[in-house]
N, C-alpha and C positions, 0 to 999 in steps of 0.2 A: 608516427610513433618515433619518440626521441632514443638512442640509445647512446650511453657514455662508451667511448673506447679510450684504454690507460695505456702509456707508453711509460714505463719507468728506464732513467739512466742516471750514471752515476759522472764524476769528476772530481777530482782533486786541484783547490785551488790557494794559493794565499792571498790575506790581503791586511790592511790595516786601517781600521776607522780613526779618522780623526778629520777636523778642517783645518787647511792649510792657514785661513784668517781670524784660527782662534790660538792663543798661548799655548804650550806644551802642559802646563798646569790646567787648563782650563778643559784640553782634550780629554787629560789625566781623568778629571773627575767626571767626566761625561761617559768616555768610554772604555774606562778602565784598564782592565790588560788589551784590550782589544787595541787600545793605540800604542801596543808596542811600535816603536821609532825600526823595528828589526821584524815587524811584522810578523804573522803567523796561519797556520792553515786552517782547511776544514776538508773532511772529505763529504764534501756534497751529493744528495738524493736525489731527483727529481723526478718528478712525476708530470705529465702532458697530457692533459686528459680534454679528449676530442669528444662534442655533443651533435649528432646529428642524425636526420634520417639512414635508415640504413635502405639502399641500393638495392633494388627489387631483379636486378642484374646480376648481384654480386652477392648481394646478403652482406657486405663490409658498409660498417657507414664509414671508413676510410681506409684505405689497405695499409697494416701496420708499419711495413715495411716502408712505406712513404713515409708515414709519422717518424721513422726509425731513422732514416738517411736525413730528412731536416735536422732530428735533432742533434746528430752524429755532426753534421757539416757547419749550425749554425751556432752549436752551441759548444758540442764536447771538443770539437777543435780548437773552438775561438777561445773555453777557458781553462781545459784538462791541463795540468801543472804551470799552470801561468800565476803570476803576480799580476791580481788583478789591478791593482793600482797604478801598476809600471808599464803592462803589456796589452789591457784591452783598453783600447779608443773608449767608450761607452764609460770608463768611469778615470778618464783624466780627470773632469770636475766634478766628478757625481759623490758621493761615499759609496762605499760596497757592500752598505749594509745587506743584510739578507731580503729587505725587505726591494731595496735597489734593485739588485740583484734578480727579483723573481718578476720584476717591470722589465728589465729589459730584454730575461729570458723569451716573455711573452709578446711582446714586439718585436722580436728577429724571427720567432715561431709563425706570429700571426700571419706576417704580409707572405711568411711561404704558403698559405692557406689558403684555398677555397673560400671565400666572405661567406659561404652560406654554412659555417662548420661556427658552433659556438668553443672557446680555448679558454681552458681553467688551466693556470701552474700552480705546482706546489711542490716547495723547494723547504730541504729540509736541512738545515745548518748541523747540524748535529741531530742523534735520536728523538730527542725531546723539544727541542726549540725547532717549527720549522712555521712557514708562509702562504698565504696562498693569495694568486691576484686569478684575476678574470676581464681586463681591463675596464674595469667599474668605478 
């Protein structure tokens, strides 16, 4: 029997979409305010949502509190009031799109994982716009 278990947490981060090998015009029209040259924030959502048997031991299919300290250590550290563009490795050449963003969430998540645990994120940019991967 499968059962989902949700870990939500939250972070404040900035960042600025644009490509470095495209024109200041060309960013312009692509990602609008979002390439402000002075950048800007988001207070980000996320959501961890862990799929597995649950533990005839424990009745956890994973103890939250693990799920809790991965995401505290791998993630709210590496981006809670940072310039992502400036201060996390992971998107020197990457964009920070939201969509970015919820790929690499889930591969810092993963490898701290158990392989036998299926991993959905969903990251949520704002109330209304948000992502979700599941490395698919």
């Amino acid at each position: 029997m499968k059962v989902t278990v949700h870990r939500k947490a939250h972070f404040n981060a900035a960042h600025r979409l644009y490509r470095k090998d495209w024109s200041f015009e060309k960013n312009d029209a692509v990602f609008g305010k979002c390439n402000n040259p002075n950048f800007h924030g988001h207070n980000y959502e996320l959501i961890a949502s862990v799929t597995g048997d649950i533990d005839p031991e424990t009745g956890y299919v994973i103890d939250v509190k693990i799920l809790k300290d991965i995401i505290k250590s791998e993630i709210e550290d590496a981006f809670d009031h940072k310039n992502l563009n400036v201060e996390v490795p992971e998107f020197k050449d990457l964009n920070p799109t939201a969509e970015n963003i919820a790929v690499i969430i889930y591969n810092k998540i993963k490898v701290k994982l158990d392989s036998k645990f299926h991993l959905k994120i969903t990251l949520y940019e704002t109330p209304r716009n948000f992502v979700t991967y599941s490395g698919e």
